[in-house]
C-alpha positions in Angstrom: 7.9 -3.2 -16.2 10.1 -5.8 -14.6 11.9 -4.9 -10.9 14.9 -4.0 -12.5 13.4 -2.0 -14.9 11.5 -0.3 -12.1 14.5 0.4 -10.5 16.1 1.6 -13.5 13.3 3.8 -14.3 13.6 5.4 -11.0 17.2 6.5 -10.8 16.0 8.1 -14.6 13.1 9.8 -13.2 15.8 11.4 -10.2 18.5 12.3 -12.4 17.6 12.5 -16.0 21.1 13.4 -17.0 22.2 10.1 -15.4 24.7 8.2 -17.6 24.3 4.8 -18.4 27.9 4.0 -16.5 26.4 5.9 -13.5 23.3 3.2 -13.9 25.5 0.1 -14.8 27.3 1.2 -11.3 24.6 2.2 -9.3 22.6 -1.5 -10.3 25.7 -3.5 -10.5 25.5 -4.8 -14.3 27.7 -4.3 -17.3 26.8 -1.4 -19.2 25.5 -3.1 -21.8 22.9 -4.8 -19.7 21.7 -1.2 -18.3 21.5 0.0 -22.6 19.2 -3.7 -22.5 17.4 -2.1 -19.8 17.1 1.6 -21.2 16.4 0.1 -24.7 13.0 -2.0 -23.0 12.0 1.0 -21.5 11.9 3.2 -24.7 9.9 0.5 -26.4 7.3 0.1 -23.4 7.0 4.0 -23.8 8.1 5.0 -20.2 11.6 6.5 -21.7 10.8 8.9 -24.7 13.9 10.2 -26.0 17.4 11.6 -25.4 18.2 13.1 -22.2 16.1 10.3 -20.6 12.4 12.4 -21.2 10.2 9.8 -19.1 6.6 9.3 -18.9 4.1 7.0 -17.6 4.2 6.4 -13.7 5.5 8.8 -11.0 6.9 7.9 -7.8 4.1 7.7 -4.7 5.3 8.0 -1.5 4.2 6.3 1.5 4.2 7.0 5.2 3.3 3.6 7.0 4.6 1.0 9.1 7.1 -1.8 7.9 7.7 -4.9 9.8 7.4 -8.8 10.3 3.7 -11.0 10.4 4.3 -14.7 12.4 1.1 -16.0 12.4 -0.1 -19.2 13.1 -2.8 -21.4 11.2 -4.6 -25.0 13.1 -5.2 -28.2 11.6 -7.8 -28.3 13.8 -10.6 -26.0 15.7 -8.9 -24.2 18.7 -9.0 -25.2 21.9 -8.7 -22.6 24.6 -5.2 -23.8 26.9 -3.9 -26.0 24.7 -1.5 -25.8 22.4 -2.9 -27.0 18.9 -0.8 -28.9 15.6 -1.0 -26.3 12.7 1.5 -24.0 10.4 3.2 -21.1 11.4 4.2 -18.4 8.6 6.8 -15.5 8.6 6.5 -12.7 6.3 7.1 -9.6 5.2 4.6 -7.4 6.8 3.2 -3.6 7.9 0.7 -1.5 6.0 3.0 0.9 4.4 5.5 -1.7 3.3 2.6 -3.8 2.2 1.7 -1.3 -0.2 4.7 -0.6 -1.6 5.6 -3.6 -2.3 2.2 -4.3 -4.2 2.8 -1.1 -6.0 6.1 -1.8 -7.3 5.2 -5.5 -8.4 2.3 -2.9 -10.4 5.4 -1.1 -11.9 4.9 2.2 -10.0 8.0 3.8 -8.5 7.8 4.7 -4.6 9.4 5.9 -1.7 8.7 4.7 1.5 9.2 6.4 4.7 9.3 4.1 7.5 10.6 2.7 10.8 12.8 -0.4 11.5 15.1 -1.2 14.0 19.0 -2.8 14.1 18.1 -6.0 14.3 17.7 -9.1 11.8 14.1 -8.2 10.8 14.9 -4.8 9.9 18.1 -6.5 7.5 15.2 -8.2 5.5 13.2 -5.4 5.2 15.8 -3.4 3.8 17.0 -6.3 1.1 13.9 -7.1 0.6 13.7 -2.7 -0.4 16.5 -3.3 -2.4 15.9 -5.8 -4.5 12.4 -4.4 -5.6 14.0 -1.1 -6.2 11.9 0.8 -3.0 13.2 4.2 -2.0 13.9 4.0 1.5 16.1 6.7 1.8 14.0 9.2 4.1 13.1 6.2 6.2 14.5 6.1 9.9 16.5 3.3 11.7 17.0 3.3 15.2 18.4 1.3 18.1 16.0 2.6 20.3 13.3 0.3 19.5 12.6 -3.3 17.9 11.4 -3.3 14.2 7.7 -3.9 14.4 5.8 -7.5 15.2 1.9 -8.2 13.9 1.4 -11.8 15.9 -1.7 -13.4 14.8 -3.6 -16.4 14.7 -6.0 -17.5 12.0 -8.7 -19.7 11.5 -9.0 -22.9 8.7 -9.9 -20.1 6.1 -7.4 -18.0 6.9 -9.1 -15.0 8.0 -7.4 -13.4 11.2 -9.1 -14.1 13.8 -7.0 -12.7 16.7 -3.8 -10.4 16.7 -1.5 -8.4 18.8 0.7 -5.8 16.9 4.3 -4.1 18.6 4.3 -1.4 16.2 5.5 1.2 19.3 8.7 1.9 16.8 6.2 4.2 14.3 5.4 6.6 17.3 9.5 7.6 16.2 8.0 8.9 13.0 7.0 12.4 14.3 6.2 15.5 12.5 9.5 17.0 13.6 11.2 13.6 10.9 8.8 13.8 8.4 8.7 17.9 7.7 11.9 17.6 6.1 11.0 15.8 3.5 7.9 17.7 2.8 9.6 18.8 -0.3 10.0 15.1 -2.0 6.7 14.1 -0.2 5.5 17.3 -2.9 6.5 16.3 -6.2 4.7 13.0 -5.5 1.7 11.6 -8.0 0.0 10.8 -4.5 1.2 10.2 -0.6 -0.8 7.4 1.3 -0.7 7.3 4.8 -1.2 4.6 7.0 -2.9 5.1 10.3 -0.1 3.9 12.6 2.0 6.3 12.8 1.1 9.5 15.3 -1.7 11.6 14.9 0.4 14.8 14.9 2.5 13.6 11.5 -0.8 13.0 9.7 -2.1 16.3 10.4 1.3 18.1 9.7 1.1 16.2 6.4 -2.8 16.8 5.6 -2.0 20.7 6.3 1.6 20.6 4.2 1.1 18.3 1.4 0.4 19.8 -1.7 -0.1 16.3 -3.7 -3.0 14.1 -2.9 -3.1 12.5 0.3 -4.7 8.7 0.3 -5.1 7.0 3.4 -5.6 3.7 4.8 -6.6 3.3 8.4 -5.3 -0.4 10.4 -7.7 -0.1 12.6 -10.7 1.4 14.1 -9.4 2.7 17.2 -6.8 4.0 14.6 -9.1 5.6 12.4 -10.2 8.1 14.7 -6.4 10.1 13.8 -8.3 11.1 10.6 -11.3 12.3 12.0 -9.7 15.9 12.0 -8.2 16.1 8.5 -10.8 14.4 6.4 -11.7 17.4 4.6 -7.6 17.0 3.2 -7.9 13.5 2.1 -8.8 12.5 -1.2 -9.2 8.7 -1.0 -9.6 6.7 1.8 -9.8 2.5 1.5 -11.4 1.3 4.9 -13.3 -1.8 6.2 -16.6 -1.4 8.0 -15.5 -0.9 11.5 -13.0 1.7 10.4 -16.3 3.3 8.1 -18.2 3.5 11.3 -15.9 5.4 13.1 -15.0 8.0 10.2 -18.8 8.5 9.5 -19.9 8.0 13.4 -22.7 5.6 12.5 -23.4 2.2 12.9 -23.3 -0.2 9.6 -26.2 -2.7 9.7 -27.4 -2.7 6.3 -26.9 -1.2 2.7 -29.2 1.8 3.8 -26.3 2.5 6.6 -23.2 1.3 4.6 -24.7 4.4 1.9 -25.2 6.8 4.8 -21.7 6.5 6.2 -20.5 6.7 2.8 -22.3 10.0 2.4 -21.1 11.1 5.8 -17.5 10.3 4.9 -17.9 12.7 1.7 -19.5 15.4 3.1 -16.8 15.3 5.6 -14.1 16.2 3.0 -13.0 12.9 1.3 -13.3 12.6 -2.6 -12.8 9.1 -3.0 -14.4 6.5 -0.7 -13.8 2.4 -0.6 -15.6 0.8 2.5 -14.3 -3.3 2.1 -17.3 -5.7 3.2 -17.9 -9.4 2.7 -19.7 -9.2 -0.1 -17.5 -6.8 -2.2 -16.7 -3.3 -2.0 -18.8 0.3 -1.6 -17.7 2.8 -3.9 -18.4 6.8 -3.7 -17.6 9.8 -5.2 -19.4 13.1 -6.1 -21.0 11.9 -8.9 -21.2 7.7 -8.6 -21.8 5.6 -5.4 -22.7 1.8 -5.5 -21.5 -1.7 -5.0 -19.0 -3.6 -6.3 -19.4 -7.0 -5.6 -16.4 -9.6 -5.7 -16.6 -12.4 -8.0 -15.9 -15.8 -6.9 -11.8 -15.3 -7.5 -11.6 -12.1 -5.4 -12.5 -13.7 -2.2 -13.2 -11.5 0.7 -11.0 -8.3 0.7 -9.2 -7.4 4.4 -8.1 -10.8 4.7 -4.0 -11.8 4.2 -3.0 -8.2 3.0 -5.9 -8.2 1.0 -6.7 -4.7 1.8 -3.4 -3.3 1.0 -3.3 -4.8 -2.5 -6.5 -3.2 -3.0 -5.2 0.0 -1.7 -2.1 -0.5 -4.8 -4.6 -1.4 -7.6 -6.5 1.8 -6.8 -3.6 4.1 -6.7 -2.5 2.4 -10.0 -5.8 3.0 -11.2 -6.2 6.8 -10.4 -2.9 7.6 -11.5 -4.1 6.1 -15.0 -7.0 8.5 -14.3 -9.6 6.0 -14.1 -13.2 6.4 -12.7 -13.9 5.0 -9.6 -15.5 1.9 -11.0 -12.5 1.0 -12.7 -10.0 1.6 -9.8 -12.1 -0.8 -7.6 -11.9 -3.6 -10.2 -8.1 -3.2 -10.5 -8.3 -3.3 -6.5 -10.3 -6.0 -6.0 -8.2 -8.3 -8.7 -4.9 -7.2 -6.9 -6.7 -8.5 -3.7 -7.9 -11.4 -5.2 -4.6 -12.5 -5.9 -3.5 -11.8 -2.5 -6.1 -13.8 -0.6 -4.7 -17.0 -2.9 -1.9 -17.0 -1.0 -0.8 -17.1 2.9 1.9 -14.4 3.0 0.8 -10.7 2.3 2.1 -10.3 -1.0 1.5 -12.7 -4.0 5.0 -12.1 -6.0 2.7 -13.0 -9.3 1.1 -9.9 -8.8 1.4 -8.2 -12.2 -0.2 -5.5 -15.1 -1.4 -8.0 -17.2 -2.2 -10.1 -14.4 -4.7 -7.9 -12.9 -5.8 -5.6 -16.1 -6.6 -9.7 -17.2 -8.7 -10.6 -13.9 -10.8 -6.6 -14.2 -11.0 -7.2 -17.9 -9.5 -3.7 -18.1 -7.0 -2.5 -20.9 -4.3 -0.8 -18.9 
C-alpha cells in the first residue's frame, strides 16, 4: 500500500459512504486519480466491494511523544572540553511519532495523539503527518511549551552514547485530554503507549481501554509508570535496563534475562520482547526463547531501532502471527533502521521486510 493509498484507505475506513469527489477533494487530485487509487486498493484486497466494504489493516493509535533528534556524530574519539570535527544530523524524532511513522511506511493506518508546540519544529511534524497520511487530529498544540528536543551525541558506530531529552511538553497530555477520546482510542486494532507521557494517562488508559494496550517504555527510570498496570498490558518491547526494572531483577546472564521475562508474565503482560546485543528474548504463555539477529539486523535500540521493531511486531500481531514470527518482522524493520542515521529508513516496506524475515505476509 503506497502513502497515498494509505491515506486513501483511511478516509474509507472513517466514512465508508465517502464519495470519490469527497476523496478527490479531501487528497487534492482529480477524481479520476482517486478511482486509480480506489481501483489499486480493490485489487490489493483492502477494498472489497460497493459501499467501500474494507478489510485488511485497522487503524492503531498511539499515545507517545513527537519531536526533533539533533545529534551529533565525531570523526574522531572524544575529548572531554573540546570541541571535536564530526556531523551533526536533524531528524524527525519521539517514540510515538517514531512508531507511526514506521507503521504507516508498513501500510497500517494510525492515529497519533501527541504534543507539539507553535513553533517551526512542530510545522514539520505536522507536514511531515500529512504527507504520510497520520491522524493527528486528537493530538494537542500549545503555546505553552516548546515541541520536544532529544540532544545526543553518538559514538563512530553510532550507538548513543549520551543524551538529554526536553520532552516537558508530554506532561500536557493528561488524563483529563486523553478521556475524550477514549471512544476512538476503542475501536482500535491495538493502542501503544509510550512511557513519556504522565503516569496518570497510562493508568486512565490501562483501566479504560477496551482494545489491546502495547507499550514501549524510553527509559528505565520511565519504565517504573508501568509497574502498576502490567497486568492490563498485552505486549511490552523493552531493552534490558527497562526489563530490570519491570521484573525487579538484575540481568547478568541468560538464566536472569529468562527469570525477568517470567517475572514480567506473571505480572500480567502477554507478550514480552526484552532487546539485547545479541538479538531479542521472546515470551509468551506457551513459547519463550532467543531470537538472535543476523548479521543485517545489527543491534536493536540503536537509531530508532527499537521503535521499528515495536511497528514490525504490531504489524505482525495484527496479521495474527506467533510470537516467533512478530520478532522476525521486528528485527528486519530494525535492521533496516540501524542502516541509516536518521530514525526512520523511508525504504522501509512489506516486501522489504516480509523479504529480510523470509516471511509471506
Amino acid at each position: 500500500m503506497t502513502n497515498r493509498e494509505a491515506q486513501i484507505f483511511q478516509w474509507i475506513m472513517e466514512n465508508p459512504m465517502i464519495s470519490q469527489e469527497e476523496l478527490a477533494a479531501k487528497a487534492g487530485i482529480a477524481r479520476s486519480s482517486a478511482a486509480v487509487h480506489i481501483s489499486n486498493l480493490m485489487k490489493k484486497g483492502y477494498i472489497l466491494g460497493k459501499g467501500y466494504v474494507t478489510s485488511g489493516p485497522d487503524y492503531c493509535a498511539v499515545i507517545g511523544g513527537a519531536g526533533i533528534d539533533i545529534g551529533g556524530s565525531p570523526e574522531e574519539a572524544l575529548a572531554e572540553g573540546e570541541s571535536s570535527a564530526g556531523r551533526v544530523v536533524r531528524s524527525l524524532g519521539g517514540t510515538g511519532r517514531n512508531i507511526v511513522h514506521n507503521l504507516r511506511l508498513l501500510g497500517v493506518g494510525t492515529k497519533l495523539i501527541t504534543a507539539i508546540g507553535d513553533d517551526d519544529y512542530a510545522r514539520k511534524i505536522i507536514d511531515n503527518c500529512e504527507e504520510l497520511g497520520i491522524d493527528i487530529s486528537n493530538s494537542l498544540k500549545t503555546v505553552r511549551a516548546d515541541t520536544a528536543v532529544h540532544l545526543y551525541i553518538a559514538d563512530g558506530m553510532g550507538n548513543r552514547r549520551l543524551a538529554v531529552s526536553d520532552r516537558r511538553i508530554n506532561d500536557y497530555l493528561t488524563a483529563s485530554f486523553v478521556m475524550p477520546k477514549m471512544e476512538m482510542l476503542n475501536k482500535a486494532r491495538m493502542v501503544i503507549l509510550d512511557t513519556s507521557i504522565p503516569e496518570e494517562t497510562i493508568a486512565m488508559v490501562c483501566e479504560r481501554c477496551k482494545a489491546p494496550v502495547f507499550a514501549e517504555p524510553v527509559s528505565a527510570k520511565s519504565a517504573e509508570k508501568l509497574l502498576e498496570v502490567l497486568d492490563r498490558i498485552s505486549l511490552v518491547v523493552c531493552r534490558k535496563s527497562e526489563a530490570e526494572v519491570l521484573s525487579g531483577i538484575r540481568i547478568q546472564d541468560k538464566d536472569t534475562l529468562e527469570r525477568a521475562a517470567d517475572i514480567i508474565m506473571e505480572k500480567g503482560v502477554k507478550n514480552v520482547f526484552i532487546l539485547v546485543e545479541k538479538g531479542v528474548y521472546c515470551a509468551c504463555y506457551d513459547e519463550q526463547y532467543m531470537q538472535s539477529a543476523g548479521s543485517s539486523e545489527g543491534q536493536v535500540g540503536t537509531n530508532g531501532a527499537a521503535d521499528a521493531f515495536m511497528a514490525g511486531v504490531t504489524l505482525g500481531y495484527m496479521k495474527h502471527l506467533g510470537v516467533r514470527q512478530m520478532a522476525k518482522i521486528g528485527q528486519a524493520a530494525a535492521g533496516m533502521v540501524v542502516e541509516v542515521e536518521e530514525n526512520i529508513n523511508p525504504q522501509l516496506c512489506v516486501p522489504a521486510v516480509a523479504e529480510r524475515a523470509k516471511i509471506e505476509l
